[in-house]
KEFITI-440171 format. One record per residue (C-alpha): y, z negated, x. Coordinates in steps of 0.05 Angstrom, whole numbers, padded with zeros to 5 digits, always signed. Layout:
N
YZX...
***
This chain:
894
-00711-00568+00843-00714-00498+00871-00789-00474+00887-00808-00423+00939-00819-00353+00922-00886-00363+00962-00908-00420+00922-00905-00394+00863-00938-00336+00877-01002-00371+00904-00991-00423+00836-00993-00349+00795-01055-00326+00832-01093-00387+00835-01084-00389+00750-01115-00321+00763-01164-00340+00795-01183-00402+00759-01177-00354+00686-01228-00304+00721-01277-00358+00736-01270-00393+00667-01265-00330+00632-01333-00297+00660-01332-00247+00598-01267-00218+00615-01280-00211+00688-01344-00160+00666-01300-00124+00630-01240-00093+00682-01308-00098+00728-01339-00036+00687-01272-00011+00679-01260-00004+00756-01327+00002+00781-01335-00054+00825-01372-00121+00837-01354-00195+00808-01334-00209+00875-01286-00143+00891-01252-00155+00825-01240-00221+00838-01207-00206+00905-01171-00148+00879-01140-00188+00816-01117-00234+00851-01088-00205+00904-01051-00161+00854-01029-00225+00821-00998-00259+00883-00954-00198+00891-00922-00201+00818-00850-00237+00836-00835-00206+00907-00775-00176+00872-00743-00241+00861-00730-00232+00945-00674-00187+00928-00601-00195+00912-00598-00189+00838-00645-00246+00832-00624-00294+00886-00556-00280+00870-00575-00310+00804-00556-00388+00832-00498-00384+00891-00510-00448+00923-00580-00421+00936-00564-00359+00961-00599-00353+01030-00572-00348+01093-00617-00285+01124-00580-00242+01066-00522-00247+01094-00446-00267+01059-00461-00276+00980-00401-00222+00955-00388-00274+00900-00429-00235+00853-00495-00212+00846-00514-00140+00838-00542-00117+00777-00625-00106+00768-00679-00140+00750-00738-00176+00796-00795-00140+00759-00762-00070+00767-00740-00086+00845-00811-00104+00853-00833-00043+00830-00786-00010+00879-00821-00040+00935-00886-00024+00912-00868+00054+00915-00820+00046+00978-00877+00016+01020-00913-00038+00993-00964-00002+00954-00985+00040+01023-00991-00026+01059-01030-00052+01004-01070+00009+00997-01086+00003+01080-01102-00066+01078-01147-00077+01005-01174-00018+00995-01158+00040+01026-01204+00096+00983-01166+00079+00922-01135+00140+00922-01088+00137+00860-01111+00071+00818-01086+00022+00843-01012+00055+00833-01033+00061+00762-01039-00022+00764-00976-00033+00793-00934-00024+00732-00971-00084+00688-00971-00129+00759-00893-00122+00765-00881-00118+00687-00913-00177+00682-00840-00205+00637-00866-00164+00578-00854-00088+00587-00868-00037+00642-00824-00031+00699-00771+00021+00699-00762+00082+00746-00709+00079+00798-00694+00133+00848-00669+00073+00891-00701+00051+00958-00733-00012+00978-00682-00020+01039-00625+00002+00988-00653-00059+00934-00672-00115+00983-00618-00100+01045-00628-00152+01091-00688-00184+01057-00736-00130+01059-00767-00156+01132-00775-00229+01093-00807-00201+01028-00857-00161+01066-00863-00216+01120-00884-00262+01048-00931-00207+01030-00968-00210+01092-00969-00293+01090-00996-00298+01019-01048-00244+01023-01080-00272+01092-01079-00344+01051-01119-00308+01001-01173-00278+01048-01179-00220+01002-01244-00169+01018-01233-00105+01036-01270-00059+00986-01300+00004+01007-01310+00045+00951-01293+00108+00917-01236+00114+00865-01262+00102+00798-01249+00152+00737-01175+00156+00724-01171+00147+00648-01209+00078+00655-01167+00053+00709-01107+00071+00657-01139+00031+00599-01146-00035+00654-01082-00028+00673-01073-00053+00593-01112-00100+00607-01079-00135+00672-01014-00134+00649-01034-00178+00593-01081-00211+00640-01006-00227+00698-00962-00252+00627-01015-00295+00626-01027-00324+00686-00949-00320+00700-00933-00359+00642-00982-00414+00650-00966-00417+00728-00896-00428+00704-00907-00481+00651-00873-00419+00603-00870-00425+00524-00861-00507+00532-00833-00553+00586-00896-00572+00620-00899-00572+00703-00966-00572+00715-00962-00556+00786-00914-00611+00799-00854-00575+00825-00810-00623+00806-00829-00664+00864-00822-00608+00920-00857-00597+00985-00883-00645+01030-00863-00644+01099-00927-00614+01135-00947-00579+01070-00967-00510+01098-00988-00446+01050-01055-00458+01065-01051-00533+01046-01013-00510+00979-01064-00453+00961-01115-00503+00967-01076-00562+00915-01060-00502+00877-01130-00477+00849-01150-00544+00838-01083-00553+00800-01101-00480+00766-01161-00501+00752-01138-00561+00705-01077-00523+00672-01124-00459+00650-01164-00526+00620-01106-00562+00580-01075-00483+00560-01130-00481+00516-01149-00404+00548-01215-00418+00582-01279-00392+00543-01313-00445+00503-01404-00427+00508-01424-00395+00444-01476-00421+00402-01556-00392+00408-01577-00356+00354-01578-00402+00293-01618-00384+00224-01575-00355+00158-01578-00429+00128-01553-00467+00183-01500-00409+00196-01470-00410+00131-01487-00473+00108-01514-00456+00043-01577-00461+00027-01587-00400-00014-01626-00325-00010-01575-00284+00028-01551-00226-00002-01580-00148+00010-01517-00141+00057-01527-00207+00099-01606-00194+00104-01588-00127+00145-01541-00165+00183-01590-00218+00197-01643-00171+00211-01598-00126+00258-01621-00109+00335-01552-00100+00366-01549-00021+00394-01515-00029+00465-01449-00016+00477-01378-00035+00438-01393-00026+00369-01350-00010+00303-01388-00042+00240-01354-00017+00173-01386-00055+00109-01369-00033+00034-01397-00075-00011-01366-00100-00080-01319-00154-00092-01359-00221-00084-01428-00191-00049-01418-00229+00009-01378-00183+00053-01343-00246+00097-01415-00280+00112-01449-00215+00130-01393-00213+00183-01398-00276+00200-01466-00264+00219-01447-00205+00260-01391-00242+00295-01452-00302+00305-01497-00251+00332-01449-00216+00380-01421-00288+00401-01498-00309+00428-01514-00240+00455-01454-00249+00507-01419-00191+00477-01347-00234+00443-01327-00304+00463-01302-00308+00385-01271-00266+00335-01195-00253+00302-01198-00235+00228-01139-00189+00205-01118-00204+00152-01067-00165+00097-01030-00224+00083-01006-00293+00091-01043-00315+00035-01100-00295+00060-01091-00305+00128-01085-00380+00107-01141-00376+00062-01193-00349+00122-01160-00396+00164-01187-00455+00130-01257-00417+00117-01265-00415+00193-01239-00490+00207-01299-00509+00166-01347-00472+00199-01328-00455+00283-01362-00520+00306-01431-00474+00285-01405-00415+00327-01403-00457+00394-01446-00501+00434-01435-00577+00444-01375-00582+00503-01327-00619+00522-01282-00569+00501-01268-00569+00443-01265-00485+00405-01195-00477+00389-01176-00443+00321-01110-00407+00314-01063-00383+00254-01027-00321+00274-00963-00307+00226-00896-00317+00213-00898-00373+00177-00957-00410+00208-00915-00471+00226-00913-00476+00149-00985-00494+00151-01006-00568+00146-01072-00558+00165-01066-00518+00221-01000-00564+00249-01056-00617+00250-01095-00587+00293-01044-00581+00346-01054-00623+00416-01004-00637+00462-01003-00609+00530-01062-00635+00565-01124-00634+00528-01155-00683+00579-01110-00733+00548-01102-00708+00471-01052-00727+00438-01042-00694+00363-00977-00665+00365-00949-00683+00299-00972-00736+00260-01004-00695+00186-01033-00724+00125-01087-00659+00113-01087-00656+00038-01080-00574+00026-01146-00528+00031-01195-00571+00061-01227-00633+00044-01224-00661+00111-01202-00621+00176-01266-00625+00221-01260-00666+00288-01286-00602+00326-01228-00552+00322-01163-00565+00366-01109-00513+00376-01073-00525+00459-00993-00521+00446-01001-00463+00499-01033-00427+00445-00996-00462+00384-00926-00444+00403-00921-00371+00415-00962-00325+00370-00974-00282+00428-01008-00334+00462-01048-00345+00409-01097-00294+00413-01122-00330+00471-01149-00386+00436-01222-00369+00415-01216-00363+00334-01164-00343+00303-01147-00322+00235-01073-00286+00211-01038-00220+00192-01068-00155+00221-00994-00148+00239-00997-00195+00290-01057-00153+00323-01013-00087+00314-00961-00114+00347-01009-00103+00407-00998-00021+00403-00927-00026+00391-00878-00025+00448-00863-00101+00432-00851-00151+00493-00913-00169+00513-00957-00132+00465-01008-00129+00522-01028-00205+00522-01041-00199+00454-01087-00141+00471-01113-00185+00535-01128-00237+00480-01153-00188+00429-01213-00147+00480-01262-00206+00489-01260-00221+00408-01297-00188+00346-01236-00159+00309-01254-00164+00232-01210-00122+00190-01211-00146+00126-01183-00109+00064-01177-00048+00093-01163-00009+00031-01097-00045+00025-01052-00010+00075-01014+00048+00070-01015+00108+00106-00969+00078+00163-01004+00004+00165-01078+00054+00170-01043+00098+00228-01030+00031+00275-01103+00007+00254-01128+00060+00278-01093+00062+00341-01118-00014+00338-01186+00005+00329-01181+00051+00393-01145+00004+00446-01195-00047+00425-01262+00001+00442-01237+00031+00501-01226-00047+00524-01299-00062+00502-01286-00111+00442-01328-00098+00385-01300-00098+00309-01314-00103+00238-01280-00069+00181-01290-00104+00110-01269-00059+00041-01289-00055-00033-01260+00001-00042-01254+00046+00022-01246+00123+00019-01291+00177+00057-01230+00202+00094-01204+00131+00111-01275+00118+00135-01283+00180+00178-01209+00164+00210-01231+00094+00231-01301+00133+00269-01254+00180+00305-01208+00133+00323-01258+00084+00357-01297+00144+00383-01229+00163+00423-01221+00090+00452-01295+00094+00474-01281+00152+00508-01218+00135+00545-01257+00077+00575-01309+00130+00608-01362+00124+00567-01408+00181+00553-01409+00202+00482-01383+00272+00441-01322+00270+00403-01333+00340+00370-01408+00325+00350-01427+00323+00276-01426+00258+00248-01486+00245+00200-01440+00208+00154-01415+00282+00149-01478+00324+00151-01517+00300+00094-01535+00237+00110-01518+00177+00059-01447+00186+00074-01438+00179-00002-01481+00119-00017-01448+00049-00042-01450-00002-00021-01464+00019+00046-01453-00007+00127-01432+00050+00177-01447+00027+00244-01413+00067+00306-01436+00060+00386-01415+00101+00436-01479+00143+00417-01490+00153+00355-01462+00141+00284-01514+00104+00236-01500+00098+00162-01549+00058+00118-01552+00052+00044-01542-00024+00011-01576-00047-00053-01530-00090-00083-01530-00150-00107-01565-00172-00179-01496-00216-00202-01446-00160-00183-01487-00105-00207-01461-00093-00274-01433-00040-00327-01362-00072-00351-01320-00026-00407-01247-00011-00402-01201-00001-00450-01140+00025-00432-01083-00007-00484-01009+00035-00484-00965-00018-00522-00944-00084-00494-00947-00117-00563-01011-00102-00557-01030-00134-00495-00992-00201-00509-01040-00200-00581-01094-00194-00533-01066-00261-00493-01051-00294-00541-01114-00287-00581-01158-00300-00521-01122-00367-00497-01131-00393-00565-01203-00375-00559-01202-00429-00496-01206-00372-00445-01166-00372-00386-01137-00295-00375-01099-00259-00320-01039-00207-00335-01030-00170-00266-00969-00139-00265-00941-00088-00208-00868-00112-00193-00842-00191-00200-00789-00166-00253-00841-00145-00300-00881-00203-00277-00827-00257-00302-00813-00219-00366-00874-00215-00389-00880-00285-00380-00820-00305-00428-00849-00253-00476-00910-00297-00469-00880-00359-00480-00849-00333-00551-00912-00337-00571-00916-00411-00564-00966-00396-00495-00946-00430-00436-00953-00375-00373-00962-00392-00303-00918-00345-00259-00943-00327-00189-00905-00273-00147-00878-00278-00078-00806-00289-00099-00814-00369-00095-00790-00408-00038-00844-00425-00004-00852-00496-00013-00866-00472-00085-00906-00416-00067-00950-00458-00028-00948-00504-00086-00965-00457-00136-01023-00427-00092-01067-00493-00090-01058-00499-00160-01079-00430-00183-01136-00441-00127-01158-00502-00172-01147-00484-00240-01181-00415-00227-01223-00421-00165-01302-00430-00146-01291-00505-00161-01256-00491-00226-01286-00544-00285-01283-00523-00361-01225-00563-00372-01178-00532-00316-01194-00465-00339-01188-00473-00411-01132-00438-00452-01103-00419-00381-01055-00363-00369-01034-00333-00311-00981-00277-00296-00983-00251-00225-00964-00193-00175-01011-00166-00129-01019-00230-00092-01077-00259-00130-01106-00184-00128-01146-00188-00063-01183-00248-00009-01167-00309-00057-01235-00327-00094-01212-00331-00170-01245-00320-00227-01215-00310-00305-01250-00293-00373-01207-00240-00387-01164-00189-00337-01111-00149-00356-01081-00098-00309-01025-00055-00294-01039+00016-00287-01046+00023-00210-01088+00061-00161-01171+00072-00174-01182+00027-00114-01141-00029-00134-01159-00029-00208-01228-00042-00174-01202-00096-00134-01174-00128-00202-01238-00115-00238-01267-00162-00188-01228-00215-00213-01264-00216-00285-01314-00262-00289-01319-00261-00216-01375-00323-00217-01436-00356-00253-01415-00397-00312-01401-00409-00382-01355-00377-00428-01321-00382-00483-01365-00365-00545-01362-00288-00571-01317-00267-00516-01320-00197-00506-01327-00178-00424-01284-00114-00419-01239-00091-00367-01166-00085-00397-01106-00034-00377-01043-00022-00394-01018+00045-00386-00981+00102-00409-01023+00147-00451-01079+00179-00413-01049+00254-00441-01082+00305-00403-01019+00346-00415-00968+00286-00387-00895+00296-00391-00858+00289-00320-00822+00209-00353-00897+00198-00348-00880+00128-00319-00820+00107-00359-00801+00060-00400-00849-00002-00391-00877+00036-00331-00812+00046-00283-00823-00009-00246-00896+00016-00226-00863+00084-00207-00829+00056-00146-00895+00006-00128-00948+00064-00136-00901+00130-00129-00960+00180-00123-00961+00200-00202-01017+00245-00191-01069+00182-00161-01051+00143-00221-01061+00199-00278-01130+00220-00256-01158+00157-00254-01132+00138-00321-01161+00207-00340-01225+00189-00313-01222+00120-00352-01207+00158-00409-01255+00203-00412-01313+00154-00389-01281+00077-00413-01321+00040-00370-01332+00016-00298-01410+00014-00268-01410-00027-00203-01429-00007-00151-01461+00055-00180-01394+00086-00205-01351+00057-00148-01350+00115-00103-01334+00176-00152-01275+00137-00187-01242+00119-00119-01255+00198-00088-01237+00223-00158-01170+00196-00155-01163+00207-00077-01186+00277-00069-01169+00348-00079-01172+00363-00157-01115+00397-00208-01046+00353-00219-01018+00366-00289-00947+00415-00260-00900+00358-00301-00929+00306-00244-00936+00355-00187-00859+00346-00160-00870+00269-00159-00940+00280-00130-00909+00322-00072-00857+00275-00057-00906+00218-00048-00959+00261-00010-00901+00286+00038-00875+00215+00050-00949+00187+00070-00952+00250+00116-00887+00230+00149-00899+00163+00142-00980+00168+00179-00941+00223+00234-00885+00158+00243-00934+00108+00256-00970+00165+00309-00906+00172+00346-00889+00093+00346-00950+00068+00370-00974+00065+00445-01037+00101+00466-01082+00072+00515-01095+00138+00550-01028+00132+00578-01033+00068+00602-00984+00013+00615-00920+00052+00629-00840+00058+00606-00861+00124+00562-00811+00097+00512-00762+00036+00495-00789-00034+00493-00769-00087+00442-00774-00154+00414-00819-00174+00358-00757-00189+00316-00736-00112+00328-00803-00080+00312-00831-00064+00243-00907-00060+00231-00888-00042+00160-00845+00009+00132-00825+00008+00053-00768-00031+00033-00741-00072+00079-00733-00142+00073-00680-00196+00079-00701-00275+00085-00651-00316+00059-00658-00395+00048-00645-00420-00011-00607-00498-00011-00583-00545-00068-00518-00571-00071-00509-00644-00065-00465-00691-00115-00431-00704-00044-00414-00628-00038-00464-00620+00020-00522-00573+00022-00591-00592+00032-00659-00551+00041-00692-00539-00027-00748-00567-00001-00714-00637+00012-00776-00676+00015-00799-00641+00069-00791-00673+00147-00770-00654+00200-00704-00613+00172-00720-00545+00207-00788-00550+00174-00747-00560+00107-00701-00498+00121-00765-00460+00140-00798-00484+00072-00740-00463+00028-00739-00391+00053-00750-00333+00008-00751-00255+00018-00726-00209-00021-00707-00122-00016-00650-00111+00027-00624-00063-00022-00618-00120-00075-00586-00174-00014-00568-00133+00047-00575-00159+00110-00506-00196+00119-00491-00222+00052-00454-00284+00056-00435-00343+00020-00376-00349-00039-00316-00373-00003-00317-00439-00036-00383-00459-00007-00365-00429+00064-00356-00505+00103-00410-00537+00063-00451-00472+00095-00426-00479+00159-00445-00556+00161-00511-00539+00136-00527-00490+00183-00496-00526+00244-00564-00549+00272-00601-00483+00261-00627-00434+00313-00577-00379+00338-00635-00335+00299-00634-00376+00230-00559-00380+00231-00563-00301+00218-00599-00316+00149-00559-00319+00087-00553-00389+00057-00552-00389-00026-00522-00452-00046-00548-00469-00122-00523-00519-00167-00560-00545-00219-00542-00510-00287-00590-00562-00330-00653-00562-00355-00681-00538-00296-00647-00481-00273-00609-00473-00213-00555-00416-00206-00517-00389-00145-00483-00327-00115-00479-00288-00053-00430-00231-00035-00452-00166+00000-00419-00138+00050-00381-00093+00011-00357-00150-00033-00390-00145-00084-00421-00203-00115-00501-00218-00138-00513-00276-00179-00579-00310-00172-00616-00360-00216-00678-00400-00191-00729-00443-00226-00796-00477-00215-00822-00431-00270-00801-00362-00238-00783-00375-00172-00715-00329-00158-00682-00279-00210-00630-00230-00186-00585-00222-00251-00568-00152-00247-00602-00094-00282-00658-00091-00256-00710-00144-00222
***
């Protein structure tokens, strides 16, 4: 049934002004931004709100359904004219509507409020564009009618004239970031978007005598119970609650978590960076930080960012346990979202998901929890507003996931700015921080900037975090405070960088728009510790070094730096009579997920003698960082100073017994540490690693400095090994070529990720082309093809690998793995032979999944499964796939 332009405008503003009332946090923050009272705000908002779909009076949209085109527009031509509502409306707003509006709200605005306009009409995801076109040229007849609405809606609203002077133009630019995320919002809750939901009934139409007046008024109370049952009104924090109850652990907190605990809050957004070693308590120090700023009325929760999936799932179900602590007794219940691609992979979190009104919940799928947690706590509850769309999600008032979800807030993605909207009343924690790559640091700090000059506060968590890194992550929150019109001096010393303890480790840097504080750490009694390396330069070697040690009932870890290596050393293993686990990210990821809980058992916190004994475990990168594990014996791939920390911390990681005269050293395998290298440096056994860690130059002086001193002191030692390998110092001239190459590709790669992102000085405008999330890449490196992986039936037909799995689409989504698109381009295809069995297969699939390649495999016995694709030049790949090694491409090289 058709509603009223008018009516939906006043349901649009009254979700508007039910989200201001509910979300009193977010309301103080555009307040500060534009200078004015609760009350003006309010009014302003609003009013702004209610004007959002006036463009939907003209042609191009009511032409959109011909038996409702109106009368007043005269003859419908049989077609409508091209254009969209939110760039008509925008139109109008510069023909005439932004001077009436001006005249009538507040007419000493002088230039601001034209700066708001853009993220009021834009409110479909991305600015509106420029036209040169009139309003009487866009809206013929109906111009008299849309401005005639304009009049009606705002004289509804009673809106209060302000009388005030303009505020500072750079803040009013970062708020206009923050209303257009603020009108998505509100537009797509008004219009039951992202779900079929009608909570403003217009399925039933207009009484008779129903009069705008009458409707505002059964609108806000309708608002009022849809901003409810969206899940996006702010749940009360909890009052300050001592370290014990907090963590729930009844233990001495750690050097790191008593300054944390002890910590007067400085005024203002703040930037808390915290290096600490592996396993000091980094995650619970910010915990109490988040705790703190939760009480103190500064966040209404927190988002931790997080460098994978793994891990992302992983903190998820660390938070489920404890957010009940972080808020008071209501009947809301806190809502806890996971933010990645694959969260509807996630049993846990599915569980959690309610149906559409939360006054009558209803779970939305019906999950046995089994994975991660013992039992999911009654507390937590995720609103399918904020379950279905990821975007969305950052409204809820946890929420754990990629920091690629969060980035895609300073890309030019569709709606990037509700994610920021979500993101500005939350402690961002940043966790891992050393792990990204010059691009991935580039859009963090862009991040880091949007989310101070919006007045969130955040938390970076590293190991093993460089000087420069560091002082990049100051500068680039110092920016954001500024662009919000706070008072502080970009160009002034930093004492981090004028002798203060800059240098120390571990150590907390703590940025306000004042002044930058660094303070020294002792660390911790169990992690302090002197641990020798030897560095080992034949493989033989290494596998007598398994092999020896598993007999000795340890459990050992071989972490190896590409999945090919990764699977072969594993059937090198196995030729020794040992029986390897394999864990890389080339599983489907029913297996993955499979093979995750196990390792998490066998090798995590709750590990007993008899799970861990004789183990062995050959993995990529993924058990390298956030997962809690803990072997007798590590061996690692040559790899960057940083990350050979990060493996270190893997070695006997916890408080326990071990096997009897096992020696604790630090193991490496690498080419020999010559100090006179040839430029095959990393051949041979070592090619592999060339392409994963390309920067020769990092790799030989840190081996050099392992060399010369075999042995890691943490934390005391920390520091120089990381800046060694990082900064300036002489590159044998065999490695300088390679060392050049990779130096000018993290230049072009940190200069890319300037030019891609948005910067929140400019505010929301078209400054360049909008996308889709499925069109954007937070990442650069290889890219990536998904493909799904299916077995063939004795029948012929082709069912998900993960059969067992219900409903179907879940199944597909389950039997998905990725792989380089220079191995499987994107639009590889099927052998002929299997091309109806893959068309039946993929017949109820999205018109997005049908895009995927489909890799039929047929069992080959004895547990391997074998298949082929054909790229698009023809040629074919053959694949093999078992429960042991997940996928093998059999070509050259893997």
């Amino acid at each position: 049934m058709a509603h009223p332009v008018a009516c939906h405008l006043l349901d649009v503003a009254a979700v508007a002004d039910a989200m201001l009332i509910a979300r009193p946090g977010s309301l103080r923050r555009v307040c500060g931004l534009l200078g004015l009272e609760n009350e003006e705000t309010r009014g302003l908002v609003v009013a702004l709100v209610a004007l959002h779909d006036l463009g939907k009076f003209a042609p191009a949209f009511q032409g959109k359904v011909p038996t409702l085109w109106p009368d007043a527009l005269g003859a419908f031509s049989g077609q409508a004219p091209p254009g969209f509502h939110t760039d008509d409306g925008w139109v109008l707003w510069e023909s005439e509507l932004g001077t009436w509006f001006k005249n009538r709200v507040w007419p000493d605005a002088g230039g601001v409020l034209d700066v708001l306009a853009p993220a009021v009409f834009g409110h479909h995801g991305r600015p509106p564009k420029e036209s040169r076109a009139t309003a009487s040229q866009r809206f013929g007849r109906g111009k008299a009618a849309v401005m005639t609405c304009a009049e009606l809606v705002l004289s509804v609203l009673l809106v209060p004239r302000i009388h005030r002077a303009p505020p500072d133009p750079e803040a009013v630019r970062v708020a206009s970031w923050w209303l257009a995320g603020f009108v998505s919002t509100a537009d797509w809750i008004g219009s039951g978007a992202s779900f079929n939901v009608d909570w403003f009934e217009r399925s039933r139409g207009l009484r008779n005598d129903t009069t705008l007046v009458s409707y505002w008024r059964e609108a806000r109370a309708r608002a009022e119970r849809a901003v409810f049952n969206a899940g996006v009104a702010s749940t009360e924090a909890a009052a300050e609650l001592p370290f014990s109850t907090l963590s729930d652990k009844d233990r001495t907190p750690t050097a790191l978590q008593k300054w944390a605990i002890d910590l007067r809050l400085p005024p203002g957004p703040l930037l808390f960076i915290l290096e600490d070693v592996t396993g000091s308590g980094k995650t619970e120090a910010a915990h109490v930080l988040v705790h703190k700023l939760m009480s103190g009325g500064r966040a209404t929760g927190a988002y931790w960012a997080m460098p994978t999936q793994a891990t992302a799932n992983a903190m998820y179900e660390r938070q489920a346990s404890s957010i009940a602590r972080l808020y008071a007794p209501s009947p809301k219940r806190p809502s806890l979202v996971l933010a990645h691609g694959q969260q509807r992979l996630h049993e846990v979190f599915r569980s959690t998901v309610l149906g559409h009104d939360l006054e009558r919940p209803e779970p939305a799928t019906n999950i046995a929890v089994t994975d991660g947690i013992d039992e999911l706590p009654g507390d937590i509850a995720c609103a399918a507003f904020l379950a279905n769309d990821a975007r969305a999600g950052f409204l809820a008032d946890l929420g754990a996931g990629t920091v690629d979800q969060a980035i895609l807030g300073v890309l030019p993605s569709r709606y990037n700015a509700m994610r920021l909207f979500g993101l500005c009343e939350k402690v961002l924690v940043i966790d891992e921080a050393h792990a990204y790559d010059r691009y991935v640091l580039g859009e963090v700090k862009e991040l880091l900037s949007f989310h101070a000059a919006l007045g969130g506060s955040a938390i970076v968590l590293s190991a093993t975090l460089t000087r420069r890194v560091r002082e990049e992550m100051e500068t680039a929150w110092r920016e954001g405070i500024a662009a919000s019109g706070a008072s502080i001096q970009l160009n002034a010393a930093l004492p981090s960088q004028s002798g203060g303890f800059g240098d120390a480790y571990p150590l907390v840097t703590v940025i306000n728009p004042g002044v930058t504080e660094t303070i020294p750490i002792p660390a911790v009694s169990w992690a302090t510790r002197t641990v020798p390396v030897r560095l080992v330069y034949e493989e033989d070697e290494i596998v007598q070094h398994i092999e020896v040690a598993s007999r000795q009932g340890a459990c050992v870890a071989w972490i190896r730096n590409s999945v090919g290596d990764c699977i072969e050393s594993a059937e090198r293993l196995r030729g020794h009579g040992l029986l390897p686990i394999v864990f890389h990210a080339r599983f489907a990821q029913v297996d993955r997920q499979r093979i995750e809980q196990s390792v998490i058992g066998w090798f995590g916190v709750k590990s007993t003698p008899d799970d861990r004994r004789g183990r062995v475990i050959v993995a990529t990168q993924v058990i390298e960082q956030s997962l809690d594990l803990d072997f007798d014996v590590v061996v690692s791939d040559i790899a960057p100073a940083d990350l050979l920390i990060q493996r270190l911390g893997r070695l006997q990681r916890h408080e326990r017994d071990r096997p009897a005269d096992l020696r604790r050293e630090f193991v490496i395998f690498s080419p020999p540490a010559d100090e006179n290298p040839e430029a095959g440096w990393l051949s041979g056994p070592f090619k592999r690693t060339s392409f994963v860690y390309e920067n020769a130059g990092v790799l030989w002086k840190g081996i050099r400095k392992l060399h010369s001193n075999p042995e890691i002191a943490v934390p005391g030692g920390v520091r120089a090994i990381v800046e060694d390998a990082y900064g300036p110092g002489p590159i044998p001239e065999p490695l300088e070529a390679a060392c050049l190459r990779a130096t000018g590709r993290a230049s072009a790669a940190a200069s890319t990720a300037k030019y891609a992102t948005l910067k929140v000085t400019n505010g929301y405008c078209l400054d360049q082309a909008w996308w889709s999330d499925l069109h954007l890449r937070t990442r650069l490196g290889e890219e990536s093809t998904t493909l799904r992986i299916g077995r063939v039936s004795d029948s012929g037909e082709i069912v998900p690998w993960a059969d067992d799995e219900q409903p179907a689409s879940r199944a597909w989504a389950l039997s998905e793995v990725r792989v380089f698109s220079y191995r499987v381009p994107i639009g590889s295809s099927e052998v002929s032979s299997f091309r109806s069995a893959v068309a039946r297969a993929k017949r109820d699939w999205s018109e997005y999944d049908r895009e995927l390649p489909l890799l039929p495999l047929v069992s080959a016995g004895e547990g391997v499964w074998e298949g082929s694709l054909v790229r698009p030049n023809d040629r074919p790949i053959a694949f093999r796939y078992t429960l042991q090694d997940g996928l093998v491409m059999e070509t050259s090289a893997t």
